[in-house]
N, C-alpha and C positions, 0 to 999 in steps of 0.2 A: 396489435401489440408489437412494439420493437423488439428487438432482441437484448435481453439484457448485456450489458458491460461488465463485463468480471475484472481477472488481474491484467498485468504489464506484459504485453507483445514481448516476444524473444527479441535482441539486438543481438547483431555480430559486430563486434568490432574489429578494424582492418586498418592500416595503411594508406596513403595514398592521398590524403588531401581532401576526396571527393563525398558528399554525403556531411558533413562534418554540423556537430551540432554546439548548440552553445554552453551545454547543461552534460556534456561527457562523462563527467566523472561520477552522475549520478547514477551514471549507470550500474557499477558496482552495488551501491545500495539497492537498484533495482533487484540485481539478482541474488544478491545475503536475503533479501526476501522472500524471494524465488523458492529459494534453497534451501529457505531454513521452514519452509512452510507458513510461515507469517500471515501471509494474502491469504490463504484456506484457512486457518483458525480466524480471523479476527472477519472474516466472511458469514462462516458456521456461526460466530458469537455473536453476531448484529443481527444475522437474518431476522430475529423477532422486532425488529423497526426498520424492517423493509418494506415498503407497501407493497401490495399486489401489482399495481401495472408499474414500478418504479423499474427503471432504464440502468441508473446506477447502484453499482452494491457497494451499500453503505460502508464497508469493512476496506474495498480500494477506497474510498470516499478519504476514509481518516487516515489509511496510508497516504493517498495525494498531498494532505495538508501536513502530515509529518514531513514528509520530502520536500516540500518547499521551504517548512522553518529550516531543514538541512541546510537548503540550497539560500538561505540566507533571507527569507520571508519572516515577517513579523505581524502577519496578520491573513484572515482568511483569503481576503483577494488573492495575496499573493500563490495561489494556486495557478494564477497566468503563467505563472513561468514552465509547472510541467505542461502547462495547456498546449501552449507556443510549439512541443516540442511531441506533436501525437505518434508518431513514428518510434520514438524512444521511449516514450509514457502510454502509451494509448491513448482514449477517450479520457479526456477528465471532464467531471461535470462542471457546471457551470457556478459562477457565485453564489446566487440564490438559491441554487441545490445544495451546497454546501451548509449554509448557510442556513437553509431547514433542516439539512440533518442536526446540527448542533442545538439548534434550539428545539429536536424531538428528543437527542437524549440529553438532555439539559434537565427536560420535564420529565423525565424518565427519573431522578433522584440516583440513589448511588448503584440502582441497578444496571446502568451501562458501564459506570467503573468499575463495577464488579465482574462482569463480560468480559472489558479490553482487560483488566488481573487476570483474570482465569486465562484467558485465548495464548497471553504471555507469558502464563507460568508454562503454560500447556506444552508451548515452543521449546521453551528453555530449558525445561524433562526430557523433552525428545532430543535434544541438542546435547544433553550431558548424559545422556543414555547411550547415545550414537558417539559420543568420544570416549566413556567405558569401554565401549565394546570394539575399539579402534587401537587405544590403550594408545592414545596420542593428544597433544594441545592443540590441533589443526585440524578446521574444515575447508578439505576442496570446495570453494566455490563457485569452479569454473568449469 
C-alpha cells in the first residue's frame, strides 16, 4: 500500500530570485487553509468516500480543484497548474482521480453537500470563536 497524501507541504517564502514559482501567490490561500483548519475538517468530512487503498484524500482532492478555479481554472483538468507546482502544493492527484471523486459524490445525492456545509460551518465557529476570545478582526496567518 502507498502511503497516503494528506494536506499542502509547508513553503517558506524568501527573497532572492532563486526557487521562484509561477503560482506564488497561492500560496497564501495555502496557508488561511492551513490555519484556519480547512484541510482537517473537509478530510474528517469525506473520509466516508475514501476507499480503503485510495492514495489521495478526498478533502485535499476538493481543496486542489477550489485552488485552481482560484488560480483562474474553469474546469477539472485544470488542477495541472497546482500539479506543475508539487513543492508549493504537494502531490495532487491526477485527472481521472479527480474526476472519480466528483462523480462518487455526485452519486452520493445531497449527502456530500451536506459534509463540505457542515466541515465549513465547523471552520467558521472555530474561526469566530477564536476572534471572540482575541476580541480583535484579525487572524495571524503567518
Amino acid at each position: 500500500m502507498k502511503k497516503p497524501i494528506g494536506s499542502y507541504p509547508r513553503v517558506r517564502v524568501e527573497g532572492g530570485g532563486r526557487g521562484a514559482v509561477s503560482q506564488a501567490g497561492a500560496v497564501l490561500l495555502v496557508e488561511t487553509v492551513r490555519k484556519t483548519g480547512l484541510h482537517q475538517a473537509l478530510s474528517a468530512a469525506f473520509a466516508p468516500w475514501r476507499k480503503a487503498r485510495a492514495v489521495h484524500d478526498p478533502g485535499k482532492v476538493l481543496l486542489d480543484v477550489a485552488l485552481a478555479v482560484a488560480l483562474g481554472g474553469d474546469c477539472l483538468a485544470d488542477v495541472a497548474m497546482p500539479r506543475a507546482e508539487p513543492t508549493v502544493f504537494g502531490p495532487v492527484a491526477s485527472d481521472p482521480t479527480v474526476s472519480r471523486l466528483v462523480d462518487t459524490l455526485a452519486t452520493g445525492g445531497t449527502r456530500a453537500l451536506t459534509a463540505l456545509r457542515a466541515a465549513r460551518a465547523a471552520v467558521r465557529e472555530s474561526l469566530e470563536a477564536s476572534l471572540r476570545r482575541l476580541r480583535t478582526d484579525r487572524v495571524d496567518l503567518l
